[in-house]
mmCIF file of the N, C-alpha and C atoms, coordinates in Angstrom:
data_MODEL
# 
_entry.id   MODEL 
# 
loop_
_atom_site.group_PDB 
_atom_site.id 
_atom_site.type_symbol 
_atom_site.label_atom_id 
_atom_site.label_alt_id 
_atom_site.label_comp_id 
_atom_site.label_asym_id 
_atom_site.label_entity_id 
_atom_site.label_seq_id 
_atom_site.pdbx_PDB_ins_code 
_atom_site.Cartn_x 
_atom_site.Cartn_y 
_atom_site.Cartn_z 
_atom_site.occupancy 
_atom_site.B_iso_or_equiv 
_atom_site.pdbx_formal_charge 
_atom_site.auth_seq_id 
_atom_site.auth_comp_id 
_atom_site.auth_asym_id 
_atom_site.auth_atom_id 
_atom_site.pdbx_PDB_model_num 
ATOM 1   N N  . UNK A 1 1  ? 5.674  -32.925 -5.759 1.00 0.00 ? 1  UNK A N  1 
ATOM 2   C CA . UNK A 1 1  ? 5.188  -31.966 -6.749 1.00 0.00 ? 1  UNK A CA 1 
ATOM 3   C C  . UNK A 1 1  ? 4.008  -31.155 -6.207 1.00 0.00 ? 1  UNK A C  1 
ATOM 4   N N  . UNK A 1 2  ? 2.887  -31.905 -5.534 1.00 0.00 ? 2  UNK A N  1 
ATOM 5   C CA . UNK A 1 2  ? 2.166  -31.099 -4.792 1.00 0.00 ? 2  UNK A CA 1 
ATOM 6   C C  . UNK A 1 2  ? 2.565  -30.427 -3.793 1.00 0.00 ? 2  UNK A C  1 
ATOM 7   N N  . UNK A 1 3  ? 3.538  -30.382 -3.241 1.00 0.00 ? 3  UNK A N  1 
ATOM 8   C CA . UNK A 1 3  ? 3.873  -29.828 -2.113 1.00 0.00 ? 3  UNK A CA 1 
ATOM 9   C C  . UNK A 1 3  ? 4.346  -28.636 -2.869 1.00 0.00 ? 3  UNK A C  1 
ATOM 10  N N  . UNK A 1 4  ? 5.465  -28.500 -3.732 1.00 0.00 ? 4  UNK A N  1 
ATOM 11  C CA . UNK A 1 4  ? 5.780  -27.200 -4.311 1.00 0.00 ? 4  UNK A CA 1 
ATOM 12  C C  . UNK A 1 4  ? 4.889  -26.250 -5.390 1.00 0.00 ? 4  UNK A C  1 
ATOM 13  N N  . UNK A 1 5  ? 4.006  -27.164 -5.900 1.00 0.00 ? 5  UNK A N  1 
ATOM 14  C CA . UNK A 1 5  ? 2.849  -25.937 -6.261 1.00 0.00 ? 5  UNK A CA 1 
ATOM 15  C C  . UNK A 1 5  ? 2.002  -25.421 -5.064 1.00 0.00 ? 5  UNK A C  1 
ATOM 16  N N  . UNK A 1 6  ? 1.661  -26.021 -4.211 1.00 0.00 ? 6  UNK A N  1 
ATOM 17  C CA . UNK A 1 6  ? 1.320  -25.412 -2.769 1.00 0.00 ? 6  UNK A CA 1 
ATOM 18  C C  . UNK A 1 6  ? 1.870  -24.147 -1.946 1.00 0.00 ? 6  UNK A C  1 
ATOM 19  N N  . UNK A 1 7  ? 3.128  -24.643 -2.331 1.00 0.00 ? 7  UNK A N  1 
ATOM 20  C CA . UNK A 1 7  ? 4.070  -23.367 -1.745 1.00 0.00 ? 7  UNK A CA 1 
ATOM 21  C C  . UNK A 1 7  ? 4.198  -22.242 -2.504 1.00 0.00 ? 7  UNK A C  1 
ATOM 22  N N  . UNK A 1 8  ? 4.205  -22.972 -4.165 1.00 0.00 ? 8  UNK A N  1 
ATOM 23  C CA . UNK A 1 8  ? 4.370  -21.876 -4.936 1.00 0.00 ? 8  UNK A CA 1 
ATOM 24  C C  . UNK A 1 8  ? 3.225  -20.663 -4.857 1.00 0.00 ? 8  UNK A C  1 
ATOM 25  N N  . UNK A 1 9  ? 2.093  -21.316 -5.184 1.00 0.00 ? 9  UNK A N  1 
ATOM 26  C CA . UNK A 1 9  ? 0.801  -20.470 -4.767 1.00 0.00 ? 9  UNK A CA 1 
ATOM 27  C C  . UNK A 1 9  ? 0.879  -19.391 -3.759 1.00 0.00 ? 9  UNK A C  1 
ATOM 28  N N  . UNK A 1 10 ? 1.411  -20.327 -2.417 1.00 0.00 ? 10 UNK A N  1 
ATOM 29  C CA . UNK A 1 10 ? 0.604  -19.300 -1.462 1.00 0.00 ? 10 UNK A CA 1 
ATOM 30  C C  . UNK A 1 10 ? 1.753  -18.101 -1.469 1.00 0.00 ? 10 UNK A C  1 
ATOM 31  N N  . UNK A 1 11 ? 3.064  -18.367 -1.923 1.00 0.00 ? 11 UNK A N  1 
ATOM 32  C CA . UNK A 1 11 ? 4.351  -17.234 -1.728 1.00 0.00 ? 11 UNK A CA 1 
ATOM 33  C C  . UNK A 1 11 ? 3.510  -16.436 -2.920 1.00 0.00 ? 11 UNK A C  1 
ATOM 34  N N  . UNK A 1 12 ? 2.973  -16.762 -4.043 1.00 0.00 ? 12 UNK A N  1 
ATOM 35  C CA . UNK A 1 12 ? 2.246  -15.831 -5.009 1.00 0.00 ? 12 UNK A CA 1 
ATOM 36  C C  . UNK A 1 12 ? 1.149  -15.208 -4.136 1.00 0.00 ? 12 UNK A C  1 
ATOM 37  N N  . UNK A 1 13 ? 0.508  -15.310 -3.851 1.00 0.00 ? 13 UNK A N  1 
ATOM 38  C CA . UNK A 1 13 ? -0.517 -14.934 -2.976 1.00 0.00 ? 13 UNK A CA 1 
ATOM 39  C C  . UNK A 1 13 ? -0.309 -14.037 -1.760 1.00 0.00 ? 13 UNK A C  1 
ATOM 40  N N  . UNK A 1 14 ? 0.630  -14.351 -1.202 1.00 0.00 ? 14 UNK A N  1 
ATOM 41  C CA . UNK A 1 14 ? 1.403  -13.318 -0.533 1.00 0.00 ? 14 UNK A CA 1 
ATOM 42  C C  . UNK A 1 14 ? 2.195  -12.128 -0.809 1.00 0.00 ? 14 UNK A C  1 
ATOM 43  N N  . UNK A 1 15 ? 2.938  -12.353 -1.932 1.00 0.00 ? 15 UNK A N  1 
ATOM 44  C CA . UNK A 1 15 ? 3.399  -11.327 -2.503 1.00 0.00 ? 15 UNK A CA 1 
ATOM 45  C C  . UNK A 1 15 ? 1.897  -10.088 -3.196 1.00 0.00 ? 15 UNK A C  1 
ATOM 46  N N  . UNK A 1 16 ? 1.169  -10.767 -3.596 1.00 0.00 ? 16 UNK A N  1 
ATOM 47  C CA . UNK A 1 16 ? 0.150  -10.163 -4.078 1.00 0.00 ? 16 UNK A CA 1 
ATOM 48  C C  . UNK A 1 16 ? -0.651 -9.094  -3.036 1.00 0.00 ? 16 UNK A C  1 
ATOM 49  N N  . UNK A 1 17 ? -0.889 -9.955  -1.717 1.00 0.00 ? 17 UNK A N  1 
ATOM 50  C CA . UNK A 1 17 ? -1.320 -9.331  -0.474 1.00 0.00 ? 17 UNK A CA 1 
ATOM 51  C C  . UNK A 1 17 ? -0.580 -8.261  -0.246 1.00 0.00 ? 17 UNK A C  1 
ATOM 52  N N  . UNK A 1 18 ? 0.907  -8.540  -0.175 1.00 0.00 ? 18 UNK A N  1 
ATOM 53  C CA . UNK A 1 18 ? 1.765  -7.405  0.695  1.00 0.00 ? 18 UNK A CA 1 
ATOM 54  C C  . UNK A 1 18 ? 1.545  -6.543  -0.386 1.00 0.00 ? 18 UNK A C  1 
ATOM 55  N N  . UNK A 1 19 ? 1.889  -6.773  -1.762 1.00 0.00 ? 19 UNK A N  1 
ATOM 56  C CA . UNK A 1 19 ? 1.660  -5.344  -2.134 1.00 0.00 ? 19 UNK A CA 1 
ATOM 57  C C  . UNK A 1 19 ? 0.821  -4.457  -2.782 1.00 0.00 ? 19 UNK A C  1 
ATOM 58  N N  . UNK A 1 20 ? -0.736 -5.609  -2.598 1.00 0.00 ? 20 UNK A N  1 
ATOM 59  C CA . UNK A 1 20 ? -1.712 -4.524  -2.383 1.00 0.00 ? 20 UNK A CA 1 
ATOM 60  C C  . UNK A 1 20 ? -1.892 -3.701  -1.457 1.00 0.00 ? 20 UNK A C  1 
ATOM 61  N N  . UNK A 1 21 ? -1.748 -4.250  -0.073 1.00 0.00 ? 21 UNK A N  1 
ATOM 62  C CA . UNK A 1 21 ? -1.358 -3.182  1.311  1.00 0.00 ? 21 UNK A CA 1 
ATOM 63  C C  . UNK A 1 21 ? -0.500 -1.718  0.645  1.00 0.00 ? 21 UNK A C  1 
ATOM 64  N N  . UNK A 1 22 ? 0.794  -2.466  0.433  1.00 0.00 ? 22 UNK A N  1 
ATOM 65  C CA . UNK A 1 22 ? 2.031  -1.083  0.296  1.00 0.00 ? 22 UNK A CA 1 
ATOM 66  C C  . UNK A 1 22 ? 1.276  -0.198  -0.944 1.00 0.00 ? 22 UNK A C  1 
ATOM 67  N N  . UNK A 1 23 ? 0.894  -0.689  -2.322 1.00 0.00 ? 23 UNK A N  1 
ATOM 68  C CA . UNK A 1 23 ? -0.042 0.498   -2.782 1.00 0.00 ? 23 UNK A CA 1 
ATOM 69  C C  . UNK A 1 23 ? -1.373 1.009   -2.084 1.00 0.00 ? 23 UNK A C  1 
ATOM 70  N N  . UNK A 1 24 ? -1.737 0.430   -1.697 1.00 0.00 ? 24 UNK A N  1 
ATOM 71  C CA . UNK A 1 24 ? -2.763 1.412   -0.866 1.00 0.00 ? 24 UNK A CA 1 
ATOM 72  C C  . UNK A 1 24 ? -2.574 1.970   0.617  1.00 0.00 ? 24 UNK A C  1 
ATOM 73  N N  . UNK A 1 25 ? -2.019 1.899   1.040  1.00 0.00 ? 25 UNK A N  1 
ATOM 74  C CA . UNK A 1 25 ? -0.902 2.761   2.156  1.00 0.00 ? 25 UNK A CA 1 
ATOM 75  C C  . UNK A 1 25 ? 0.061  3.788   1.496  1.00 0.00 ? 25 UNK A C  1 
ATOM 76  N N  . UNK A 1 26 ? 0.380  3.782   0.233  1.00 0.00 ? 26 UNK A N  1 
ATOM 77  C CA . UNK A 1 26 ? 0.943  4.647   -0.333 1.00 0.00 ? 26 UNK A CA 1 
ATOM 78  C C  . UNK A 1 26 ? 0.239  5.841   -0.991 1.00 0.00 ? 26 UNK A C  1 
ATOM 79  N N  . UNK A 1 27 ? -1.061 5.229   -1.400 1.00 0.00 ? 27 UNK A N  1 
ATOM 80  C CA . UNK A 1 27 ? -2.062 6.231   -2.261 1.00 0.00 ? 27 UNK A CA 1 
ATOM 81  C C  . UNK A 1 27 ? -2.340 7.284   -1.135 1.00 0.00 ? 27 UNK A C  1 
ATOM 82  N N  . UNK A 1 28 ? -3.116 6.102   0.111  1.00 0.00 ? 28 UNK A N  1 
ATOM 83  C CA . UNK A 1 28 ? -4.090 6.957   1.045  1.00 0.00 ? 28 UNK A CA 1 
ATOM 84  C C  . UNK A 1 28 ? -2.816 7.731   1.795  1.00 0.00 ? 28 UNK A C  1 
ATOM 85  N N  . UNK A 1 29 ? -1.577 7.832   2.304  1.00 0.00 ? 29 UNK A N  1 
ATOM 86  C CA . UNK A 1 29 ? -0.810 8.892   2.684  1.00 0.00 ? 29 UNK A CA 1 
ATOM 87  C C  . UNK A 1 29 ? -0.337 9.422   1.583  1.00 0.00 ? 29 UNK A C  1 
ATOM 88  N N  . UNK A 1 30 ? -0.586 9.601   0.338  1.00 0.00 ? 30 UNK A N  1 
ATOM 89  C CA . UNK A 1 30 ? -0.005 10.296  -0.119 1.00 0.00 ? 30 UNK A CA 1 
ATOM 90  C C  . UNK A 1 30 ? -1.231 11.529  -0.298 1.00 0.00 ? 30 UNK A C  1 
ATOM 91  N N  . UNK A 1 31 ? -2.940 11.057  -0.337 1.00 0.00 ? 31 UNK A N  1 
ATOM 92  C CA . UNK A 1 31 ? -3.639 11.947  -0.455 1.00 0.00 ? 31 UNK A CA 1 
ATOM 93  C C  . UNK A 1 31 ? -3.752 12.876  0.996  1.00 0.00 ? 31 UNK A C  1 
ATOM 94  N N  . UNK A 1 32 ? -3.330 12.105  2.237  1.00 0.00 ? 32 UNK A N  1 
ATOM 95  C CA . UNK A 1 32 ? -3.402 12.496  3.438  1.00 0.00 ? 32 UNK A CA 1 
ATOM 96  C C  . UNK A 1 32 ? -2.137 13.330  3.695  1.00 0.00 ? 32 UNK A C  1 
ATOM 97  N N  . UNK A 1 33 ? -0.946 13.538  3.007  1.00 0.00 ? 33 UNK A N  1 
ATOM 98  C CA . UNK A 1 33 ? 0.081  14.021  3.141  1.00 0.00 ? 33 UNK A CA 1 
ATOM 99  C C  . UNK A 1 33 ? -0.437 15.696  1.871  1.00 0.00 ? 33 UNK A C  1 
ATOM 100 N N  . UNK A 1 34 ? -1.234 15.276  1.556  1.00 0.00 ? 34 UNK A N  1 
ATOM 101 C CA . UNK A 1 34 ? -1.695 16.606  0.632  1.00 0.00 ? 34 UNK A CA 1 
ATOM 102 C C  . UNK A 1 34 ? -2.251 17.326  0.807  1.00 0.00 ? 34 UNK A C  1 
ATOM 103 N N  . UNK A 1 35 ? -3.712 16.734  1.624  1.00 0.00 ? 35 UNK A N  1 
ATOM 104 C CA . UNK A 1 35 ? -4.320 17.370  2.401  1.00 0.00 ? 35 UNK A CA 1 
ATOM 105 C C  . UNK A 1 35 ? -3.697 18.047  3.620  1.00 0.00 ? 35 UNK A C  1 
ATOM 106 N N  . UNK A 1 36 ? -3.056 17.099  4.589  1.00 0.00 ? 36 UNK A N  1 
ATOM 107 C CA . UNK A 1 36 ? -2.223 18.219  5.652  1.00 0.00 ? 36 UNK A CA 1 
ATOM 108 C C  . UNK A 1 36 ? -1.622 19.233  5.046  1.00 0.00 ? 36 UNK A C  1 
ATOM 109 N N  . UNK A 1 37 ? -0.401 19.611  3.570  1.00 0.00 ? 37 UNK A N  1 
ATOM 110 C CA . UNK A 1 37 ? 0.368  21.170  2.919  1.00 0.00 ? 37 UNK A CA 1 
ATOM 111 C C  . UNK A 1 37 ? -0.860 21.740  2.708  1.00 0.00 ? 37 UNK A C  1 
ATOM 112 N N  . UNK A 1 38 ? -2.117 21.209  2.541  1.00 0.00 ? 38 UNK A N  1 
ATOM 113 C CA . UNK A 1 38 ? -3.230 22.201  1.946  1.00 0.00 ? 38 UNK A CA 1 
ATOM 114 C C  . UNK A 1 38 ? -3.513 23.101  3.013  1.00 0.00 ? 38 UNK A C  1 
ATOM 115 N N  . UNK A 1 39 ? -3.747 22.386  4.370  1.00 0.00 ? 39 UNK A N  1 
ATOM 116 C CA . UNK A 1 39 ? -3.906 23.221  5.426  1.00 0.00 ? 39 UNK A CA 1 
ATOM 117 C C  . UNK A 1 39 ? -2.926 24.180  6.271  1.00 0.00 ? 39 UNK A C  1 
ATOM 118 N N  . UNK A 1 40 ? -2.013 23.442  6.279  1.00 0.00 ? 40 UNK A N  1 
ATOM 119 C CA . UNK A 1 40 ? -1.069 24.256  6.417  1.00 0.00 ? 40 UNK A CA 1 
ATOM 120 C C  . UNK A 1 40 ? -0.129 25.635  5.740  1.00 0.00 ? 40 UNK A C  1 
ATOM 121 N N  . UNK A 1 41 ? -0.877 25.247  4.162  1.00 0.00 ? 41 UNK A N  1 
ATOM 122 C CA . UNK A 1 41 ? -0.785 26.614  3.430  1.00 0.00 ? 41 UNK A CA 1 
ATOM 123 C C  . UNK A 1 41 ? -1.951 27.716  4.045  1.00 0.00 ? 41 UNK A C  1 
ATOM 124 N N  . UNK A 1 42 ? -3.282 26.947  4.055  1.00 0.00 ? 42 UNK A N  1 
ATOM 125 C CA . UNK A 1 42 ? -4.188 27.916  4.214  1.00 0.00 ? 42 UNK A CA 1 
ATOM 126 C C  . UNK A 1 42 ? -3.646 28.581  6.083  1.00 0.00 ? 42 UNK A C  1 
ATOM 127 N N  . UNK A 1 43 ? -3.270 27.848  6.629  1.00 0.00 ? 43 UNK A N  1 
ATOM 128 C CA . UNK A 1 43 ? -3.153 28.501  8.057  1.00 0.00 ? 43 UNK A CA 1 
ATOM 129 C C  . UNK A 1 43 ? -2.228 29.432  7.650  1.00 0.00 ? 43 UNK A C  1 
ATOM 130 N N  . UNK A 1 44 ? -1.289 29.446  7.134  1.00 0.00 ? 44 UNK A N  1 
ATOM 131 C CA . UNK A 1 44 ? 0.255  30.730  7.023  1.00 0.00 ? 44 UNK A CA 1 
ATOM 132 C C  . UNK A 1 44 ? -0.563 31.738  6.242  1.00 0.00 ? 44 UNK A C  1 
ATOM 133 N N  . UNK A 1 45 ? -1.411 32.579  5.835  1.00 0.00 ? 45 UNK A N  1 
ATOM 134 C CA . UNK A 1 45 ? -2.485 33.172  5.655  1.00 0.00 ? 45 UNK A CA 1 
ATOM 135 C C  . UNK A 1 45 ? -2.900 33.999  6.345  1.00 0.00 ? 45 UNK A C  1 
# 
């Protein structure tokens, strides 16, 4: 029984990790993917 709340935890904990990474890899290129059309509008100008 301890062994599978152990496991259970840390697969929770992991899942939690990975997808705090993937939202914040998603935010920061998505503001970095906005900023590059911004410039690239202003260069065709």
């Amino acid at each position: 029984m301890l062994a599978e709340t152990f496991w259970l935890v840390m697969t929770i904990a992991c899942l939690v990790w990975y997808s705090t990474i993937t939202v914040y890899v998603a935010v920061r290129g998505s503001f970095d993917i906005q900023k590059m059309l911004d410039e690239l509008r202003r260069s065709q100008r």
